[in-house]
C-alpha positions in Angstrom: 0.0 0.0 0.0 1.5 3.2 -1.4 1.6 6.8 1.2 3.1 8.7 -1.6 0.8 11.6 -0.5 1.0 11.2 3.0 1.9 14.0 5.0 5.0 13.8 7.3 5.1 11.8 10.5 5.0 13.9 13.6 4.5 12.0 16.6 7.6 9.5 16.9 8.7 6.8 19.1 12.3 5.5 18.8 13.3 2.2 20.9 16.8 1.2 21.7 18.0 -2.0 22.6 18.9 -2.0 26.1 22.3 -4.8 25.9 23.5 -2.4 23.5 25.3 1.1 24.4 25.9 2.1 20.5 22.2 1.8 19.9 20.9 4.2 23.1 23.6 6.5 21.6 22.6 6.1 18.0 18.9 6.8 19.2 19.9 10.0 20.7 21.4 11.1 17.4 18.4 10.4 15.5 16.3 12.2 17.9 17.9 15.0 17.7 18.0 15.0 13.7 14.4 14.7 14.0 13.7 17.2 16.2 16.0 19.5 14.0 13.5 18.8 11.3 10.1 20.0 13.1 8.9 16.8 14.3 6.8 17.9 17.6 6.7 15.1 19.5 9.9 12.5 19.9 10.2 9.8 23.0 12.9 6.9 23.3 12.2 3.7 25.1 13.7 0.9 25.7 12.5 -2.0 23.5 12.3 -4.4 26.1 10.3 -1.8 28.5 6.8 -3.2 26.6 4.4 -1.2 29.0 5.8 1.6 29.1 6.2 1.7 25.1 2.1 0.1 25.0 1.3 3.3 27.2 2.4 5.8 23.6 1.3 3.8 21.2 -2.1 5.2 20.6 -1.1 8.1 19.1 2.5 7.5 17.5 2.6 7.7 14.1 5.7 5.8 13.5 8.0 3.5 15.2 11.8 3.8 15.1 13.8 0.5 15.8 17.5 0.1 16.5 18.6 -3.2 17.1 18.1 -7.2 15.2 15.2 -8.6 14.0 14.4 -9.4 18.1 13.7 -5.9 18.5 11.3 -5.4 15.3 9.3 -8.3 16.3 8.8 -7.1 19.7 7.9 -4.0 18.4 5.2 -6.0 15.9 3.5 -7.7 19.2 2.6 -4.3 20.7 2.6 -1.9 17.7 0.7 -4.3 15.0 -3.1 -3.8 17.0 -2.9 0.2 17.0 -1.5 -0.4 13.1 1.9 1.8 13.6 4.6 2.0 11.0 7.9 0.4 11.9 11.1 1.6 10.9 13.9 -0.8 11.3 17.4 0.2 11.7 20.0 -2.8 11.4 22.2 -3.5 14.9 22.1 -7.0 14.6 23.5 -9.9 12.9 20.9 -10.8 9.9 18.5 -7.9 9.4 15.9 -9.4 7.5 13.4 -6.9 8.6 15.4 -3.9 9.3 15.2 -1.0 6.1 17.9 1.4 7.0 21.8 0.7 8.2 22.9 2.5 11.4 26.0 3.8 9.0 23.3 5.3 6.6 20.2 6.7 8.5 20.1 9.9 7.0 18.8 9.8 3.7 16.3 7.1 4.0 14.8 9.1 7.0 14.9 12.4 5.0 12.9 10.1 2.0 10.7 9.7 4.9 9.9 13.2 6.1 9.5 13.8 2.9 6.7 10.9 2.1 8.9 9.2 -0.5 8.4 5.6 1.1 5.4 2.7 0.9 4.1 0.4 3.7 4.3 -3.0 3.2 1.7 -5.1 5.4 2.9 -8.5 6.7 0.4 -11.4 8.0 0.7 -12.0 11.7 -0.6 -15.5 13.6 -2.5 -15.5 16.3 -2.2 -18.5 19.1 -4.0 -19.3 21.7 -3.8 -22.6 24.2 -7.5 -24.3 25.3 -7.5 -26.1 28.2 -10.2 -28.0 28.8 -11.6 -29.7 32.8 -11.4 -33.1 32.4 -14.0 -33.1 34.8 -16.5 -30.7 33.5 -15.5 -30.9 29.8 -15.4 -27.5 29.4 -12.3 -25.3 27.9 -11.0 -22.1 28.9 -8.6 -20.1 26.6 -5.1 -19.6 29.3 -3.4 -17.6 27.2 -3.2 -15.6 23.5 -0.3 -13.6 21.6 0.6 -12.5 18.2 3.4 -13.7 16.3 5.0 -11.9 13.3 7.2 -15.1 12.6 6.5 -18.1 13.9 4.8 -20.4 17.2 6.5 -23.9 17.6 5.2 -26.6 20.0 8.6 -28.2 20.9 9.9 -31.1 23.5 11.0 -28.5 26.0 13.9 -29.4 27.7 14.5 -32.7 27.3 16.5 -34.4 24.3 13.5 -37.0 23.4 11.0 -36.5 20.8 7.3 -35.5 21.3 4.1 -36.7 19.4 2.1 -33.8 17.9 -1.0 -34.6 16.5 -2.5 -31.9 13.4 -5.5 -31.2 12.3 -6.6 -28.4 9.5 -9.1 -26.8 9.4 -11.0 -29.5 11.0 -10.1 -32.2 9.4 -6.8 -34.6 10.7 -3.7 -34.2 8.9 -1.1 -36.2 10.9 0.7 -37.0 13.9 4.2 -36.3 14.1 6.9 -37.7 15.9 9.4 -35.1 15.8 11.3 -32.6 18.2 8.6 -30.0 17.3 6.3 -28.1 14.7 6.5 -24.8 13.2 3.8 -23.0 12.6 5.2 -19.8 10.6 4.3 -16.7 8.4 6.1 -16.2 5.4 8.1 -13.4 7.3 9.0 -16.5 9.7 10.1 -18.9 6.6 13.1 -16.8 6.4 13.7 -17.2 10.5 13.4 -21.3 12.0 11.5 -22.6 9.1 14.6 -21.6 6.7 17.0 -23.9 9.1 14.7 -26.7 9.2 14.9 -26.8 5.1 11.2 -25.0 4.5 10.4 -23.1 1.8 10.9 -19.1 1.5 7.6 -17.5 0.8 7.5 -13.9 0.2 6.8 -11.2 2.5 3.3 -10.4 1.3 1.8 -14.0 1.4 -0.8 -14.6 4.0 0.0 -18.5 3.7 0.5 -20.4 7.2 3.9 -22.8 7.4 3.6 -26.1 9.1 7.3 -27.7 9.5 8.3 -30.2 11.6 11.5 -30.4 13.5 13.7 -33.5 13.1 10.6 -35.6 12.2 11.5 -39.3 13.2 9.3 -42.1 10.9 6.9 -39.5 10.8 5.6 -36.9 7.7 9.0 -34.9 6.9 7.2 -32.7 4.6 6.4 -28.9 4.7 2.2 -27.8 4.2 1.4 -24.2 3.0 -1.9 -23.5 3.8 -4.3 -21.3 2.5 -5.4 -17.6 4.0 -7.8 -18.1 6.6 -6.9 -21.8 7.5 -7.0 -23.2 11.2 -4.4 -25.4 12.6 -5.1 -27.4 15.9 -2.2 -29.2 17.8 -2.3 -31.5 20.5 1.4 -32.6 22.1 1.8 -36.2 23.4 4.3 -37.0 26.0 4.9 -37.7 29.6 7.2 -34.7 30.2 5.8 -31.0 29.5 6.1 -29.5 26.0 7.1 -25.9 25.3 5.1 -23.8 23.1 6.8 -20.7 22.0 6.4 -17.3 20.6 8.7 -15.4 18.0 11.3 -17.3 20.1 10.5 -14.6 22.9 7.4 -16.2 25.0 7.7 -19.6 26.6 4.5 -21.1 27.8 4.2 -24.5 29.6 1.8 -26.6 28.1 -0.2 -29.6 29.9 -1.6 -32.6 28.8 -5.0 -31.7 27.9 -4.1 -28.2 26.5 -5.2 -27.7 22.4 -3.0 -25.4 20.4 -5.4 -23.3 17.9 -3.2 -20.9 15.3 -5.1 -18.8 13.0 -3.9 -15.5 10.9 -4.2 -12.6 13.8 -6.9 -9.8 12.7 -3.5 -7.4 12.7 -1.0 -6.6 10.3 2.6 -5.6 11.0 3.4 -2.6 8.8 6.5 -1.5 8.1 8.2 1.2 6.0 10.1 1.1 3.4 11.7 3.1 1.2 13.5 0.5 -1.0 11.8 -1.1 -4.2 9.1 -3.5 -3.7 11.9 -6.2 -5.3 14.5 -5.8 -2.2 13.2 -8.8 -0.3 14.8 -11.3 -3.1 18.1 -9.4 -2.7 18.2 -9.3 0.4 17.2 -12.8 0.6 20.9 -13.2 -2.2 22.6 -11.0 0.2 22.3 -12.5 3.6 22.4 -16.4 2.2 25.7 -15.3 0.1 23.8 -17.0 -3.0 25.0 -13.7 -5.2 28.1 -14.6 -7.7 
């Protein structure tokens, strides 16, 4: 989706990576640049401080990043339901997500101010963990989150496979013994699902991943599903499985917990200022596949 016309950002939020000095101090530099150019209202955050950045978000216009791709999906969870712009600046060590280099910040955020730049809209997944009373029957949804890349239900801890049984939109696909499942966007094939051999899908698919881990006599095969699809896991084992988040949240799960991922009603948005083609050289760039 195109902004050409837009008018100028002027309420900005720029979060720092706290383990990282040369980011706070970065921050501060852009900051000041912005203020420099008439933009009204600036604030820094940490990106880890998630309330305190939550408690701004509902009238920022744009979203200033500076760190890895950690720090931009953190910034998705909280920023993608109030539908706020993200700008990433690379201080990490892949950078899939991030637009501008902390070496060469001033002319992509001058193409900024100035409304030269497009949004590009990425799918996010929504999970959420039923448990149901084995003595009443009934289930109760214990937790929900967003993910821009991926959920996996894993073995936890342990070095010993887990059973994972799928189903698809309600019908039974498979069960898998493996050491876990992906569930991924196609911003997450580039992440886990890239290591695990999965396909790359670009950026603007709303396609859902399943992957497994390490599949053992099991179904070794990726499944791209189609927008709007369900996926329903159930984990087997007599130890407790992990289920986790963008590789940030870590929930326990239990024996009769179901894990439900659908596409999330939000979009992360993020701007770019690049041609709509960079994703594939990028993609040549960071796998060294360029001659």
């Amino acid at each position: 989706m195109s902004r050409q016309s837009a008018q100028p950002f002027a309420h900005i939020g720029i979060l720092h990576h706290p383990k990282k000095p040369e980011s706070l101090e970065l921050a501060q530099e852009i900051g000041n640049y912005l203020a420099a150019a008439g933009i009204s209202e600036i604030w820094h955050e940490s990106a880890w401080e998630l309330d305190a950045t939550a408690a701004h978000l509902p009238n920022v216009d744009l979203l200033i990043t500076l760190g890895g791709d950690g720090t931009l999906l953190r910034a998705a969870r909280i920023g993608a339901p109030h539908a706020v712009p993200m700008l990433g600046v690379k201080m990490g060590r892949l950078g899939f997500l991030a637009e501008v280099q902390p070496n060469d910040w001033q002319a992509p955020i001058d193409d900024i101010l100035d409304s030269r730049y497009w949004i590009e809209e990425r799918l996010m997944v929504r999970v959420r963990v039923e448990r149901t009373d084995p003595a009443s029957g009934l289930a109760e949804i214990t937790c929900a989150y967003d993910a821009l890349n991926d959920v996996v239900l894993s073995r936890g801890n342990l070095a010993r496979v887990v059973r994972i049984s799928a189903e698809l939109d309600g019908g039974y696909l498979t069960t898998y013994t493996c050491d876990g499942l992906i569930v991924s966007t196609a911003t997450g094939s580039t992440g886990y699902a890239l290591a695990v051999s999965g396909p790359i899908m670009p950026p603007e698919l709303r396609n859902i991943l399943v992957i497994p881990i390490a599949p053992h006599l099991s179904m070794d095969r990726a499944v791209i599903l189609s927008e709007g699809s369900t996926v329903r896991l159930r984990a087997y084992s007599d130890y407790p499985p992990m289920l986790t988040v963008d590789g940030q949240v870590v929930v326990e799960v239990q024996e009769n917990d179901e894990i439900v991922v659908v596409g999330s009603p939000h979009l992360a948005r993020f701007v770019r200022v690049r041609e709509r083609s960079y994703f594939y050289q990028t993609l040549m760039d960071k796998m060294q596949w360029t001659i």
